[in-house]
C-alpha positions in Angstrom: 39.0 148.2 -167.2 40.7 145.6 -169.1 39.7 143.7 -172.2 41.1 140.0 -172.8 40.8 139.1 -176.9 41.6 135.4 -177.6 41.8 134.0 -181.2 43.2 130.9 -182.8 40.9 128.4 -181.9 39.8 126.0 -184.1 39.3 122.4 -185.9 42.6 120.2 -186.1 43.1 116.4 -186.1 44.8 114.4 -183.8 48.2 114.5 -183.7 48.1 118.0 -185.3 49.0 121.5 -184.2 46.9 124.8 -182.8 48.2 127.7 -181.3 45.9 130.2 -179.3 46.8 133.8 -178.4 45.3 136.2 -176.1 45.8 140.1 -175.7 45.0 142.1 -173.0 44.2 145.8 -173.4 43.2 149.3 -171.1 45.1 149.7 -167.7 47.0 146.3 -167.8 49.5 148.0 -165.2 48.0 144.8 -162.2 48.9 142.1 -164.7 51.8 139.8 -163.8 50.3 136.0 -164.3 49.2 135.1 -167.8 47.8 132.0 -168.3 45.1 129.5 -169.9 42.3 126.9 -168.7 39.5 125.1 -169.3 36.3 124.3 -167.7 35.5 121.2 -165.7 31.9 120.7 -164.9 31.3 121.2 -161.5 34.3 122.4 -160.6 35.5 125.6 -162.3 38.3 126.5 -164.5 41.1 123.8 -164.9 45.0 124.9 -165.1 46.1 124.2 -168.6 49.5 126.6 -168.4 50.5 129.4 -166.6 53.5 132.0 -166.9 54.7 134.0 -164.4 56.1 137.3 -164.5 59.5 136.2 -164.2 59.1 133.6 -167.1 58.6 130.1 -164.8 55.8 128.6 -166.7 53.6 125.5 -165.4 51.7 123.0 -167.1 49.1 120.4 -166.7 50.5 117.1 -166.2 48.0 116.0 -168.9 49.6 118.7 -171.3 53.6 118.8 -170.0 55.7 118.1 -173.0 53.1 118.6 -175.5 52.3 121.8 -175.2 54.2 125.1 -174.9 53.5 128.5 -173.5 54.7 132.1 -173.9 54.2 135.7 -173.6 55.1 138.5 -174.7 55.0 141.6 -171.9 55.2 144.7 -174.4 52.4 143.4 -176.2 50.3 142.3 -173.5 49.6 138.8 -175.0 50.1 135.4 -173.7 50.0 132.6 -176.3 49.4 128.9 -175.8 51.0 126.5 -178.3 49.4 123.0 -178.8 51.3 120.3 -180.0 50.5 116.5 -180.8 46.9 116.8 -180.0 44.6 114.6 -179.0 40.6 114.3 -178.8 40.6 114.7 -175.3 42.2 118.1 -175.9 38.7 119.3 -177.4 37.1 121.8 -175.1 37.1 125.6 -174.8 39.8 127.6 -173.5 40.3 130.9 -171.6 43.2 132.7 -171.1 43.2 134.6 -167.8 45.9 137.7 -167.0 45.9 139.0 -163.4 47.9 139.1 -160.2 47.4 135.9 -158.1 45.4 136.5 -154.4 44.1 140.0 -155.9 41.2 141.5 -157.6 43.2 141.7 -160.3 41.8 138.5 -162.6 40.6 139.2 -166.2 39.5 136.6 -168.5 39.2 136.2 -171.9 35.5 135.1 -174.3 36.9 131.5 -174.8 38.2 129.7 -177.7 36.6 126.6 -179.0 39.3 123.9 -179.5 38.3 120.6 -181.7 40.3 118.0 -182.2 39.3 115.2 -184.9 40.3 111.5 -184.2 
């Protein structure tokens, strides 16, 4: 069983910074995607950033260049750095470790974003 524990959401005003972190804990041996999203109604979860286990890391086109994303493998814990944000960044956020095409898919509780215009 694994266990995904977010933290760093939060209340921040446009143009400002948050940076959200997520670690992943039991058998974590499946894991080799880390990444985040966020919920679109009526359609499921929504790419935000993903890194792969080899380090390529993909983001949103409504994200790319504000926002960063890294991990760190020995710790288990993916982290999602947000940078000149915008009110339309407010929503909450999961982080999600897995192996694509496999069971292997964990999420984490979600982390409330706000962002103040």
């Amino acid at each position: 069983q694994v266990q995904l524990v977010e933290s760093g959401g939060g209340l921040v005003q446009a143009g400002g910074s948050l940076e959200l972190s997520c670690t992943a804990s039991g058998d974590t041996s499946c894991i080799s995607t880390m990444g985040w999203y966020r919920p679109v109604p009526g359609k499921g979860q929504e790419l935000v950033a993903t890194v792969t286990s080899g380090g390529s890391i993909f983001f949103a086109d409504s994200v790319r260049g504000r926002f960063a994303s890294s991990r760190d493998n020995a710790e288990n814990t993916v982290y999602l750095q947000m940078n000149s944000m915008k009110p339309e960044n407010t929503d909450v956020y999961y982080c999600n470790e897995g192996k694509p095409n496999s069971a292997c898919s964990y999420w984490g509780q979600g982390s409330q974003v706000t962002v103040s215009s």
